[in-house]
C-alpha positions as CSV (number, residue, x, y, z in Angstrom):
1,X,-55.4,-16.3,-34.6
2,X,-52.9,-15.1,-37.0
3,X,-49.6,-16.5,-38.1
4,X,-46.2,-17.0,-36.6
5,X,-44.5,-14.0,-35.1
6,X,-43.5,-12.6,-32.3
7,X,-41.7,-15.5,-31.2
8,X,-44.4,-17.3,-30.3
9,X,-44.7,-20.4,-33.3
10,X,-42.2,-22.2,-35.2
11,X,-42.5,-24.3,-37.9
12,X,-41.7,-28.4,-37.1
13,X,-40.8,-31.5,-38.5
14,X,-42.0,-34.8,-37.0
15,X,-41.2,-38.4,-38.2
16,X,-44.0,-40.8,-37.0
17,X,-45.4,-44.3,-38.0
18,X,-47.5,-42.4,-40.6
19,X,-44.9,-40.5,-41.5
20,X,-43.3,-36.6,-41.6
21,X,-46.0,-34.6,-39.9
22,X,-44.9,-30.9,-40.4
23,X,-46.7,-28.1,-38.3
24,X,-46.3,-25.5,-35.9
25,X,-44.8,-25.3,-32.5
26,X,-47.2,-22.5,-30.5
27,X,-45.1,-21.5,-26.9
28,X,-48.3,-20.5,-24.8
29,X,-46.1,-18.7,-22.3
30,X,-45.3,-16.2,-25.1
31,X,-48.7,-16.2,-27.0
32,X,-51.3,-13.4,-25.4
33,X,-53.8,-14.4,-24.0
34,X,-56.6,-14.0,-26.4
35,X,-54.6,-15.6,-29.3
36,X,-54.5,-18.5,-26.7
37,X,-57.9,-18.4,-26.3
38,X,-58.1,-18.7,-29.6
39,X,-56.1,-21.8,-30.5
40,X,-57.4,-23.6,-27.5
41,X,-61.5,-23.1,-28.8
42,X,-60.6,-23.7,-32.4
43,X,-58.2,-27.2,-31.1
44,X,-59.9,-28.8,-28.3
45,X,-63.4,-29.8,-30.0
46,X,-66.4,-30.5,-29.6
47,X,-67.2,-29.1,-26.5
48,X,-70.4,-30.2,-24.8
49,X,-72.5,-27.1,-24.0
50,X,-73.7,-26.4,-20.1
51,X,-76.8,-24.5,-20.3
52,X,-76.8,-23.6,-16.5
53,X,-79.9,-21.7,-14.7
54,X,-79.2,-20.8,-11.2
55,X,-81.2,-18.1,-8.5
56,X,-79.7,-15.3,-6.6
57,X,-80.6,-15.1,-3.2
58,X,-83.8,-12.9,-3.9
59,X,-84.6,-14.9,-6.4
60,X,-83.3,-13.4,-9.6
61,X,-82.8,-16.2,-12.1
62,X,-80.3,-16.6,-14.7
63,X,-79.6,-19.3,-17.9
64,X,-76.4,-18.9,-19.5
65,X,-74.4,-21.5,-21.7
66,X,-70.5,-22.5,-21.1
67,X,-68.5,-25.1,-23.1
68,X,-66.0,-25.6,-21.2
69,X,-67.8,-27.9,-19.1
70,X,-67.7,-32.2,-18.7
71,X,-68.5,-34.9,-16.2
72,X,-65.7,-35.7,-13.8
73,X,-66.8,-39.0,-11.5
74,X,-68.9,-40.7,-11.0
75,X,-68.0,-41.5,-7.0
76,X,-69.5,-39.1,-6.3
77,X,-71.6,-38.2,-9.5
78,X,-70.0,-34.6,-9.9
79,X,-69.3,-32.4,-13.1
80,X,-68.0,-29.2,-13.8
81,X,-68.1,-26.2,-15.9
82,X,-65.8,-23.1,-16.3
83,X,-67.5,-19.3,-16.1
84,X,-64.7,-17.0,-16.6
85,X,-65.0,-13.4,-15.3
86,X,-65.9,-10.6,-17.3
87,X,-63.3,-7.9,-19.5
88,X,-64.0,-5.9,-16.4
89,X,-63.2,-8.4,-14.1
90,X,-66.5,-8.6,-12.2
91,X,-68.4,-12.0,-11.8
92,X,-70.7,-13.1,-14.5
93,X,-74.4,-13.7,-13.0
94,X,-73.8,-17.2,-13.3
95,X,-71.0,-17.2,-10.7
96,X,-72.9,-14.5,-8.6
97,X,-75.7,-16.8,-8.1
98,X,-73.9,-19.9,-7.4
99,X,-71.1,-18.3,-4.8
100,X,-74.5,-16.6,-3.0
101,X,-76.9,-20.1,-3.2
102,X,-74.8,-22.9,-4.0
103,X,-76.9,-24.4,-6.1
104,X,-77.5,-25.3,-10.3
105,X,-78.3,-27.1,-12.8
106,X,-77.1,-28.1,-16.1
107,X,-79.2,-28.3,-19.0
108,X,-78.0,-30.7,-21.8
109,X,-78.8,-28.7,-25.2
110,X,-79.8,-31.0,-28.1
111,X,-80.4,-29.6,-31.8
112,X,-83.5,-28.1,-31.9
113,X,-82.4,-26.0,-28.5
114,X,-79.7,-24.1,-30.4
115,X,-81.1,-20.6,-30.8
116,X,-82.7,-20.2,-27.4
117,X,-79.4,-21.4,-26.0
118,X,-77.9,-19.0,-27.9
119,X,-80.0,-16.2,-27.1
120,X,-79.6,-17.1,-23.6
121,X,-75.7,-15.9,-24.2
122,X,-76.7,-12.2,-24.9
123,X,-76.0,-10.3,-21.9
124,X,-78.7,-8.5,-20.1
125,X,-78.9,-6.9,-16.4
126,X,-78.3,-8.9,-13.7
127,X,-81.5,-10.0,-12.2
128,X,-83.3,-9.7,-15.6
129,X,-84.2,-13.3,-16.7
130,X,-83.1,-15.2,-19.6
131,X,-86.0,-17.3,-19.1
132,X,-88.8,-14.7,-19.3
133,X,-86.6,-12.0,-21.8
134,X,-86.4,-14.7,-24.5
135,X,-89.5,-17.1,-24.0
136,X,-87.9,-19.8,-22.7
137,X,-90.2,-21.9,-20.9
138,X,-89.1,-23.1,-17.2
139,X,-89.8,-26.4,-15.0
140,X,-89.3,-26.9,-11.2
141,X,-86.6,-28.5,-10.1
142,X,-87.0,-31.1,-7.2
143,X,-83.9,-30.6,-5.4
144,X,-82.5,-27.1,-5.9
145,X,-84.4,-23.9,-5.8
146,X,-83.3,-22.8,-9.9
147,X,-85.9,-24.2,-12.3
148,X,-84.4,-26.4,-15.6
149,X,-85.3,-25.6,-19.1
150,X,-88.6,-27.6,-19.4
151,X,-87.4,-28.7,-23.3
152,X,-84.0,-30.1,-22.3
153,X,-84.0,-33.5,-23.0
154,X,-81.2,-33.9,-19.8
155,X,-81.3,-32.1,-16.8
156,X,-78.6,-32.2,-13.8
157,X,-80.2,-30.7,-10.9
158,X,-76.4,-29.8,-8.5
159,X,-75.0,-28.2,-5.7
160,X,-71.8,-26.2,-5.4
161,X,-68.8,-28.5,-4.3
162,X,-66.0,-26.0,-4.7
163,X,-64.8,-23.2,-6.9
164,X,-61.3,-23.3,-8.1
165,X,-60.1,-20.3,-9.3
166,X,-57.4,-20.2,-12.4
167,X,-55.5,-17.4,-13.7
168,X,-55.8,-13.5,-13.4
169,X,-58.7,-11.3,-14.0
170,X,-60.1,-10.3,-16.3
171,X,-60.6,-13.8,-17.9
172,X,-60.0,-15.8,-15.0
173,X,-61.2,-19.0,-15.3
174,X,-63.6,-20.1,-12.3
175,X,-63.8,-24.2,-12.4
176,X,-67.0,-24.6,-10.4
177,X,-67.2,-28.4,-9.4
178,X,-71.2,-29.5,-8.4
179,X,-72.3,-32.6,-7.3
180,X,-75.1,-34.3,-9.1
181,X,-78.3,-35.0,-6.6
182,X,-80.4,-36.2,-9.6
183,X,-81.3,-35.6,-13.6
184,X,-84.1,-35.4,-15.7
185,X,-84.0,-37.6,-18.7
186,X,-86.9,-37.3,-21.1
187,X,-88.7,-40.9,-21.9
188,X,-88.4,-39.7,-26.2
189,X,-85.0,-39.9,-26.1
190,X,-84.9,-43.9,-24.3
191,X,-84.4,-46.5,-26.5
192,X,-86.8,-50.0,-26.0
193,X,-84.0,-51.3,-23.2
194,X,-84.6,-48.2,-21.2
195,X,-81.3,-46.8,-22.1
196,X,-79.9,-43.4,-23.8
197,X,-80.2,-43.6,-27.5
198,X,-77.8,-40.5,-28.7
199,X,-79.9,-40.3,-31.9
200,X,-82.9,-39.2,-30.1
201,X,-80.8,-36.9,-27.7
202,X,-79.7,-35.3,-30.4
203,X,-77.0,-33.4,-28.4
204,X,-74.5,-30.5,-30.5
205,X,-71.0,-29.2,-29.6
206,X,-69.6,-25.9,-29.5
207,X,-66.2,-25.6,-32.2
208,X,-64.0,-22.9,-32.5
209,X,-65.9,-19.4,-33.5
210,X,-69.4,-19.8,-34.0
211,X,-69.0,-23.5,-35.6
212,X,-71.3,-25.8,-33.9
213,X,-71.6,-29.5,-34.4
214,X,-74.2,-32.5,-34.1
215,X,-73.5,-35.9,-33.1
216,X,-75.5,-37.5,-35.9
217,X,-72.6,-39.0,-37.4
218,X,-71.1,-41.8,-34.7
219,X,-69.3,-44.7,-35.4
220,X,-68.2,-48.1,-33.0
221,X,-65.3,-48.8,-31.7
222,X,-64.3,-51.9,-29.0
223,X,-62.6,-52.0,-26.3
224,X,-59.6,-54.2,-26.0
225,X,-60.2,-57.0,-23.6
């Protein structure tokens, strides 16, 4: 990422309640784009990981992971995830499948998932599958024509909602909204009251890099009435 320069970062002084908090001040509209990249990926962590498989229209299927990606309502159930375009400014298969189909799904990616997600990241031709290239064994889905990693834990099965386009290419961010029609949740990771123990999910985050994180280490916190 570099240090200050170029006009871009200052150093700060801040009083606050737990006293002088000295740092940097980063002006995005002068940083370039990939230090901003940068900055953003290493700062706004974890991530939860989208492991998305989708189908072209004659069929050619396609897993891929993003991080930035999150749930967004639940009226209706719809989430979101964010392909950006390629350095040549072309449409990564992912996008291609979704803009020709309109339909997903979003495979959660617990621990033991980690290198076949990240395999799943190298790129190959389009309409060579992720699935078949690097063993990763598929399910059907019950709604939408792309099968779901049969390990995942959590399964969204969606359809396209709208695409919202950010930013110039190459890199442009492509915010692809879906609405949830169902999920598959795994009975091993249910605790005895039928509800989602996160130990047994076992979920990881993307950090800045290649830094990943678990979520073994949790901790409780309550609400204020």
């Amino acid at each position: 990422m570099g240090k200050g320069g170029g006009g871009w970062a200052k150093r700060v002084g801040i009083g606050s309640a737990w006293g002088l908090i000295v740092g940097m001040l980063l002006d995005f509209a002068k940083l370039e784009s990939r230090h901003a990249y940068q900055w953003m990926i290493s700062t706004i962590v974890p991530r939860p990981i989208a492991w998305v498989s989708t189908m072209g229209a004659e069929g050619q299927v396609n897993l891929a992971p993003f991080s930035f990606f999150n749930g967004i309502t639940s009226r209706p159930p719809t989430l979101m995830f964010v392909p950006v375009t390629k350095v040549d400014g072309t449409a990564k298969d992912t996008l291609r499948n979704i803009e020709a189909t309109g339909e997903f799904v979003v495979n959660l990616v617990s621990e033991n998932l980690v290198a076949a997600m990240n395999n799943s990241a190298a790129p190959l031709p389009y309409g060579e599958s992720e699935f078949a290239h690097f063993g990763i064994e598929a399910a059907a889905s019950e709604r939408v024509k792309p099968p779901r990693v049969r390990a995942a834990r959590v399964a969204f099965e969606c359809t396209l909602q709208q695409i919202v386009k950010q930013g110039d290419a190459p890199g442009m961010a492509n915010v692809v909204f879906g609405r949830i029609h169902c999920a598959h949740v795994a009975d091993e990771v249910l605790d005895a009251n039928g509800r989602v123990d996160p130990a047994k999910l076992d979920l990881i985050g993307r950090m800045g890099g290649d830094d990943y994180c678990t979520t073994r280490d949790r901790f409780v916190v309550e609400r204020p009435q």
